[in-house]
N, C-alpha and C positions, 0 to 999 in steps of 0.2 A: 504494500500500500504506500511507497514509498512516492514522493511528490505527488499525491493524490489527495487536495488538499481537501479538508473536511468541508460541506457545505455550510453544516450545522456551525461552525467557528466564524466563516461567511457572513449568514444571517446576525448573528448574535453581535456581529460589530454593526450593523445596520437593520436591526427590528423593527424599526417604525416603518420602513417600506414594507420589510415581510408584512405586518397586521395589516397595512392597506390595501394589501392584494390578497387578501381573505374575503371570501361573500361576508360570513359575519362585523366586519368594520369594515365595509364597505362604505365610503362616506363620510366619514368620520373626521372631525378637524386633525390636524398635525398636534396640536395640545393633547387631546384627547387620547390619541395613539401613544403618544410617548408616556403618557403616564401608563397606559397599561403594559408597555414592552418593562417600565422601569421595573416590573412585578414579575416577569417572567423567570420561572425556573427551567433549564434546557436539561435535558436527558436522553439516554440513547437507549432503546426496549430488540433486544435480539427474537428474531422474528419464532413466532410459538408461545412465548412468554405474556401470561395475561394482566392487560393492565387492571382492569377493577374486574370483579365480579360480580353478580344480579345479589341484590339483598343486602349489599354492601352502604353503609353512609356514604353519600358524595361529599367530596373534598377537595376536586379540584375540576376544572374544566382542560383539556389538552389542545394544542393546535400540533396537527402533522405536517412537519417540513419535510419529509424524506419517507419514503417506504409506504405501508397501506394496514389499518386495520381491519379487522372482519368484527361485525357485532351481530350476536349471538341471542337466541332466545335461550330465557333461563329453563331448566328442566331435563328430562332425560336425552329427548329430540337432540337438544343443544343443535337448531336449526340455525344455520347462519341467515342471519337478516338481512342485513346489507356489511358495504364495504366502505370504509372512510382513506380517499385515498389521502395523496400531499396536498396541501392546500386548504385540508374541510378541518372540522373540532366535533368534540364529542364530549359529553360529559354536564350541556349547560343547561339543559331540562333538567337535571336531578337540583343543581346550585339554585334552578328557581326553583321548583316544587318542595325542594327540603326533604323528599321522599327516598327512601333505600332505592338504591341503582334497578332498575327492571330488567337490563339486561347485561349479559358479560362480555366485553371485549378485548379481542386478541390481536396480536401482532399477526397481520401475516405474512410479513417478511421484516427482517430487520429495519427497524424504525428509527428516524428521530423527529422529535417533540420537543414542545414547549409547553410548560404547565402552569396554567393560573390557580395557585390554590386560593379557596374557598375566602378567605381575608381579605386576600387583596380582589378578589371578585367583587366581593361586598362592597369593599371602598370606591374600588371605579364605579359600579355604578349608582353609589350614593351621591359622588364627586361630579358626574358627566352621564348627567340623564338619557341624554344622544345614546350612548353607547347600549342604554337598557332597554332604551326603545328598538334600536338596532338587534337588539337579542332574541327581544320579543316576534318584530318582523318577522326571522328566521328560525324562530319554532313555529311559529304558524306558517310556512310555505312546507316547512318539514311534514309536521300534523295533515293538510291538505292533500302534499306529494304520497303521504303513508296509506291514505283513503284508495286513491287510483288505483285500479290494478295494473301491474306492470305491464308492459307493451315489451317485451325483447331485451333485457338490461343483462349483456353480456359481460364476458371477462375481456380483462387487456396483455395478459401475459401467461405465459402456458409453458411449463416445462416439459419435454416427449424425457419420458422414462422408458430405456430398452426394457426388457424382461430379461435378454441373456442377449450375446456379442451376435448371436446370430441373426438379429435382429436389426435391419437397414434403418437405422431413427435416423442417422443423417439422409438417407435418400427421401424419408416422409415427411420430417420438417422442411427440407427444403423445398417438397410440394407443398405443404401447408401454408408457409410463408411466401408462393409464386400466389396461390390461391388469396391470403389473407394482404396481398398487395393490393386486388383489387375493390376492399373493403378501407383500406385505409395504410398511412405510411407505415411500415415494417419491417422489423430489422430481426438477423438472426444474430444472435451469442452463444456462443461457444466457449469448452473452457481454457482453449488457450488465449482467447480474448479477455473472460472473465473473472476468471479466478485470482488477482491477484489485486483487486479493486477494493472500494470499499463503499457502502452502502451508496454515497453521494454519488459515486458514478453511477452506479446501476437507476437513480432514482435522473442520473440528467439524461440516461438514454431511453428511460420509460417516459420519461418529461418530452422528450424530444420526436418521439414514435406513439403510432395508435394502437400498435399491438405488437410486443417482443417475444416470440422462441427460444429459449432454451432448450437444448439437448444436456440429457445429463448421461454422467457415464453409464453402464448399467449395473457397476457395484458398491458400495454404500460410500465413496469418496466424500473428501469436504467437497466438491464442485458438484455432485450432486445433492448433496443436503443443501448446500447455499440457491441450488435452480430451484428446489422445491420451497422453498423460505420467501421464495421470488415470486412464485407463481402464485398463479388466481384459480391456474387447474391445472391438474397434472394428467397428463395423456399417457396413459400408463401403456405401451405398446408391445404386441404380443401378435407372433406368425400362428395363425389360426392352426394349422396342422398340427404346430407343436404340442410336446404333452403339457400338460398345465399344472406349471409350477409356482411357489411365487413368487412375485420379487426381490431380488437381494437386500434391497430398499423395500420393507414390506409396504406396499401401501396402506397397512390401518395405522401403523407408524408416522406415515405421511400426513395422513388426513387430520390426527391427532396433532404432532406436532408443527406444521404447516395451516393447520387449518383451511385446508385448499381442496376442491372438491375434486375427487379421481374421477376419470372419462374412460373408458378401456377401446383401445381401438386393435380390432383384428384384422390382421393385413392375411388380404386370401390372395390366392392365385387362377385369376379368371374369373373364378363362380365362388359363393356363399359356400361355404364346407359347412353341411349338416351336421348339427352337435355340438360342434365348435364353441358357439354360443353359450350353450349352460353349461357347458367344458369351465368355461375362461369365469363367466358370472360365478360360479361357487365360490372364486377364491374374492370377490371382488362383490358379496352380496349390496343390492343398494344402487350400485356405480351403474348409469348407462352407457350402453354400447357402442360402438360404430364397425359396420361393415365397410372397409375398404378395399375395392378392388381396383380403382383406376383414380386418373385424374380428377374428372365429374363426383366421386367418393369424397376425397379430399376437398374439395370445394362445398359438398352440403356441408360435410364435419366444418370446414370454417364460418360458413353463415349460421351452424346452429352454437358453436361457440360463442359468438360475436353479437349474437340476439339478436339477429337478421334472415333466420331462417323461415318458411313459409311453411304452415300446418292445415291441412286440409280436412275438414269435420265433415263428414254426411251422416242426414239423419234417414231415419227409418220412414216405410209411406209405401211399402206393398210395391206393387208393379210401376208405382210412380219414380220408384227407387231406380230404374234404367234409362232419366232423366240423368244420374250422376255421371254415367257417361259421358254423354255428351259436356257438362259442364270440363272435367278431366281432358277432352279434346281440346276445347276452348281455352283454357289455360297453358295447354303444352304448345297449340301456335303460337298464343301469344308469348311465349318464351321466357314463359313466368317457372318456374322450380317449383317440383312440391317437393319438401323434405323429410315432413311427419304426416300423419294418416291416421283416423280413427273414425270410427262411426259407430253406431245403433245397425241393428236388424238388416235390410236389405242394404243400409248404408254401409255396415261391416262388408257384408260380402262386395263388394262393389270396390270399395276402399281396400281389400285384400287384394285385390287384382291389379292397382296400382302398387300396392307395397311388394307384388311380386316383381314388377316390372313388364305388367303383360303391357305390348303397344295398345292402342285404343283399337285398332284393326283385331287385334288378341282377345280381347276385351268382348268386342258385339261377337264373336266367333263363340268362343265358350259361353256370355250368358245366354244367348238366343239357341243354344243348343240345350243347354242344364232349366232354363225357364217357359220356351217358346216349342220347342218342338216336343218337350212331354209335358205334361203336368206335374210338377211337381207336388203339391196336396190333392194327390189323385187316388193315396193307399189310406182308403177310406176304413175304419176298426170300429169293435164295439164301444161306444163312447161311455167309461169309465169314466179314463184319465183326459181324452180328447179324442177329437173327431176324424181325426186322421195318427196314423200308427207312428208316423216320422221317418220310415224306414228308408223310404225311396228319398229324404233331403238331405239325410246323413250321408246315403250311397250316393248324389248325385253330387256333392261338396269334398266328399274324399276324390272323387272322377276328376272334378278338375282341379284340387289343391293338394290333392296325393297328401304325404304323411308327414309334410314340414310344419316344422314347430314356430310358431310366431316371431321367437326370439332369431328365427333363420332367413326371415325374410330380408330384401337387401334394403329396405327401408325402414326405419321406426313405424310400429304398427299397435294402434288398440282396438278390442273390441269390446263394449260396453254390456253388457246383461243385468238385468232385475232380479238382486238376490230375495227370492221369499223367507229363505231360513232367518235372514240380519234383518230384511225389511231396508235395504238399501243397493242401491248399484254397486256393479262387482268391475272393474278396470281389470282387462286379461291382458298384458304382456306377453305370458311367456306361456308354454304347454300346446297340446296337438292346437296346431291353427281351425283344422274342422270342425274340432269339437267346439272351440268358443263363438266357432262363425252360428253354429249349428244351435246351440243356449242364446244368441245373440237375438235368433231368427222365432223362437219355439213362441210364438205367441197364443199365452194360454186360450184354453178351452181348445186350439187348433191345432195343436203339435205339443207331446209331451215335451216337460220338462228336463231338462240336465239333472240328471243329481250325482254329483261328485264330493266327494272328503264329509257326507253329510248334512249337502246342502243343498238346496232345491234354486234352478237358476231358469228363467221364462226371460222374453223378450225385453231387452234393455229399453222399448218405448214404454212400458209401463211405469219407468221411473223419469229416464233422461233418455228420449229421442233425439238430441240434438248438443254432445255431450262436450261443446265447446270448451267447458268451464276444466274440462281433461286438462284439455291442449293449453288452455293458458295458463294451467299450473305448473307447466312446464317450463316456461317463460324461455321461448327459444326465437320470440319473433310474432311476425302476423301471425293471424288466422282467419281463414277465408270459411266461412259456416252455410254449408248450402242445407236448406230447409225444401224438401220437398212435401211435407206432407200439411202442411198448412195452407190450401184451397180446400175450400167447402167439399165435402165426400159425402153426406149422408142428406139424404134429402130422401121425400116419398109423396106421392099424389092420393093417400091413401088414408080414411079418419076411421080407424077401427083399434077396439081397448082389449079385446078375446080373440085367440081364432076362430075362424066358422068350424064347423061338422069335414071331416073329412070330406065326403061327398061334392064340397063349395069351394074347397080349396082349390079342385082340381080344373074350376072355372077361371083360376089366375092366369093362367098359360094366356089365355085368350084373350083376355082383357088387358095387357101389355099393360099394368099400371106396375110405379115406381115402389117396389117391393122388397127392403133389406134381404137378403138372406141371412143364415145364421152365422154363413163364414165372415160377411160383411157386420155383423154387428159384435161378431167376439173381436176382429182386429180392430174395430172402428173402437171398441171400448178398453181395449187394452192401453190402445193412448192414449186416452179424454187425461190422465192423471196426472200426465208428464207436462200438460198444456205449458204450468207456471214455470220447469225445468226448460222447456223448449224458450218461453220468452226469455228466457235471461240469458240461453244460449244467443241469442238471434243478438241482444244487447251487447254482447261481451265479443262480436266477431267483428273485425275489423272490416270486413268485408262480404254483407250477407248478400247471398243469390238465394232469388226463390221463385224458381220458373212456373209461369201460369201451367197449371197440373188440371184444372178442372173438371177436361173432360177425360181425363185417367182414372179408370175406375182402380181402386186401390187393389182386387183380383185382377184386373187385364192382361193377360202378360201377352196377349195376341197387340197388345200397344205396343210391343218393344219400341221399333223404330221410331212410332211419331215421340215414344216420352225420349228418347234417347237425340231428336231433333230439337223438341221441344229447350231440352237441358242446354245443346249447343248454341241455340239462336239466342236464350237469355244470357247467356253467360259471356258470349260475343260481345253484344249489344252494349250489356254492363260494362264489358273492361273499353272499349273502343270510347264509353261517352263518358272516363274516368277525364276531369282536368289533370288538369300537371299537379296542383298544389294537390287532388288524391292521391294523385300517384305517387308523389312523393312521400307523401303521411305511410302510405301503404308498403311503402320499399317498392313501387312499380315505374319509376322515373326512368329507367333502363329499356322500359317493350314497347317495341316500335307503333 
């Protein structure tokens, strides 16, 4: 660290400028500033190390000049909240409230700070009202910003962790950082670059770049403790073939003393190697995945790290559901990325077709064979449990999604179901993909239930048909929430409270009046519930389509093509009459 002169010694000979270039004294007269710098205690926190913990008396408020912390919900979770990088303060809602700290916060890489304790807090702003005003300001934009749900709030630095020497981190960082150039300025480090620095350089070359790489060795070296001390996440990388072992650098090591959330990326060769997946997740329970096969791989992996990635929701709606099609065409011309995938019932299976990578030409080929040329609720049973056996949807969903497991599809994928055992929706990640498509689809009274591990699973529209609120939890980016099952479906020309006599029924045929059947009022009611879950889906999508379906009878499935036209002409229509200023909001300022 020799001629690598501290920043933190820097500031300290000129702190009146550092607090004017803080949002919190933002504004502030030069009197005002210099009497809070004259309070200033500097200190240097090595990255892992916790400054206060939740339940703790507040004592002092901190400003970070270098490095970044992570704050933490109190409790077992210990969920990271947010991240306070250089330049923000933490600590000054407890100084006003007087209340035990609510939350704990950690280094997450080698830090330096400045500390106002509690005293001289008090005096400034008993002395220089400005300033308490100014404080106040800034916990109300806080309080306000905490309300919002995130829209995409990614990391800015990311160490690649090999797994063993066999492992090319240099050949995938440097595709990550060709990819993560076209998101923002990017620099890669390395440890013959880095290693012999000291926090202030690493904090002028994150100061300096929008997003920095680290490569760490793959054995527990200081150059790799110091990238993961660095990082915002650690790309724990791992050749999918290999057998699965763990890191020399364990990753719960990591996540613990780093406080940085692990990402596990498996580099395949060509295609998804089945297995691979819950191979590598055992060792790495918790941590998402990424399937990398090629360039276009490495490019979602950096929009979903970066909080730029685009997540595609479809909801459930019967034969209206081959409208998703066409929406899925319309987005791929206009050259828009999907990178996550989830849906409800017809929307699941739909949304699997794309998490498989079928083309849209793949797509009408298999549904219009598995839904259009047979009937699918054609294996009619004694109506017990339901009206149809389920046999021929299970057989018809293994036919074209054969026996890959969700976690092996080349895209992030969920399918949503309605758990009756808990009385809430069930989020399937991982396990046979059929079988969740298959629980996804089972809408009671018409298709028996799933029961697995002791629990009864029916149609995810019974709860959340439209399960946006997934995908934003995920906070990877937009989400585009297509609803197709919200046009009017039930209607009838008919004012009757009993059925007639057998004998009078058989007069319906003829009299071509608008008549529910029974298949239409068990799916029509299986929805009604999910109505308030559906609105707030529809609320929480950055971008909702919801193609005129009207005259799609929710059984049609002789509709394919017009619902599958239908889906393409609104979702056209939609992205072509975006202004710039949407498109920009949207991440779509790029499609021609």
């Amino acid at each position: 660290m020799e001629g690598d002169l501290s920043e933190t010694q820097v500031l300290r000979g000129d702190p009146v400028t550092l607090l004017g270039a803080l949002q919190m004294f933002r504004g502030l007269d030069r009197e005002t500033l210099a009497a809070i710098a004259a309070e200033l205690e500097w200190l240097s926190v090595p990255g892992g190390a916790t400054l206060f913990a939740a339940g703790e008396q507040p004592d002092a408020m901190y400003l970070v000049i270098a490095g970044c912390l992570g704050v933490y919900a109190s409790g077992e979770s210990a969920r990271l909240l947010s991240r306070i990088p250089a330049g923000e303060t933490v600590g000054e809602m407890g100084l006003l409230s007087g209340h035990p700290r609510t939350a704990t916060v950690i280094a997450l890489r080698d830090s330096d700070l400045a500390r106002l304790p509690r005293d001289s807090f008090d005096r400034v702003i008993v002395r220089h009202p400005a300033a308490m005003l100014r404080v106040a300001q800034l916990v109300v934009e806080r309080l306000e910003s905490a309300e919002r749900p995130p829209r995409g709030v990614g990391s800015r630095t990311y160490a690649v962790v090999p797994q063993s020497l066999e492992v090319d981190a240099g050949g995938f960082a440097a595709e990550l950082v060709s990819a993560l150039s076209g998101l923002g300025r990017t620099e890669l480090v390395w440890s013959v670059r880095g290693q012999d620095h000291s926090s202030a350089w690493f904090h002028r070359i994150e100061s300096a770049n929008d997003f920095v790489v680290y490569v760490a060795d793959p054995e527990p070296t200081s150059w790799t403790k110091l990238c993961m001390r660095q990082a915002d996440a650690l790309l724990l990388v791992a050749r999918a073939e290999a057998a699965a072992l763990p890191w020399p650098v364990m990753p719960r090591e990591a996540v613990a003393g780093a406080a940085a959330r692990s990402e596990l990326i498996l580099l395949n060769d060509g295609r998804v190697l089945p297995g691979a997946a819950a191979r590598w997740r055992a060792l790495l329970p918790g941590a998402d995945h990424h399937h990398v096969s090629g360039a276009p791989d490495v490019a979602r992996v950096a929009r979903m790290l970066t909080g730029k990635a685009v997540g595609l929701v479809l909801s459930g709606g019967g034969a209206r559901g081959f409208a998703h099609i066409g929406v899925v065409r319309a987005l791929r011309e206009a050259g828009l990325p999907i990178d996550l995938i989830g849906g409800t019932s017809m929307g699941a299976i739909m949304g699997a077709g794309v998490a498989a990578a079928w083309t849209t030409e793949e797509m009408i080929e298999r549904f219009h064979r598995t839904f259009v040329a047979t009937n699918p609720l054609s294996d009619y049973t004694l109506p017990v449990v339901s009206l149809v056996s389920g046999r021929k949807v299970s057989r018809l969903l293994r036919q074209e999604f054969g026996e890959v497991a969700v976690e092996d599809l080349p895209l992030p994928f969920y399918a949503v179901s309605a758990n009756l055992t808990t009385g809430r929706s069930s989020v399937h990640r991982e396990g046979e993909l059929w079988r969740w498509l298959r629980a996804s689809v089972a809408i009671p009274g018409v298709l028996p239930p799933i029961f697995h591990n002791g629990e009864v699973h029916v149609d995810g529209g019974a709860i959340n048909n439209l399960p946006v609120d997934v995908m934003r939890a995920a906070n990877r980016g937009i989400v585009i929430g297509v609803d197709v099952g919200s046009d009017t479906t039930f209607t009838t020309d008919i004012q009757e409270v009993d059925l007639p006599p057998l004998w009078k029924m058989l007069g319906w045929f003829r009299r071509h009046k608008r008549r529910p059947t029974i298949l239409q009022i068990l799916i029509r009611a299986g929805m009604v519930n999910a109505e308030a879950a559906t609105m707030a889906g529809r609320r929480l999508s950055d971008l909702l389509l919801q193609p005129p379906l009207a005259s799609v009878d929710l059984l049609n499935w002789q509709a394919f093509h017009r619902a599958v036209e239908a889906g393409y002409g609104h979702a056209a229509a939609r992205l072509a009459a975006l202004d710039p200023a949407a498109r920009a909001r949207l991440g779509l300022s790029a499609m021609p």
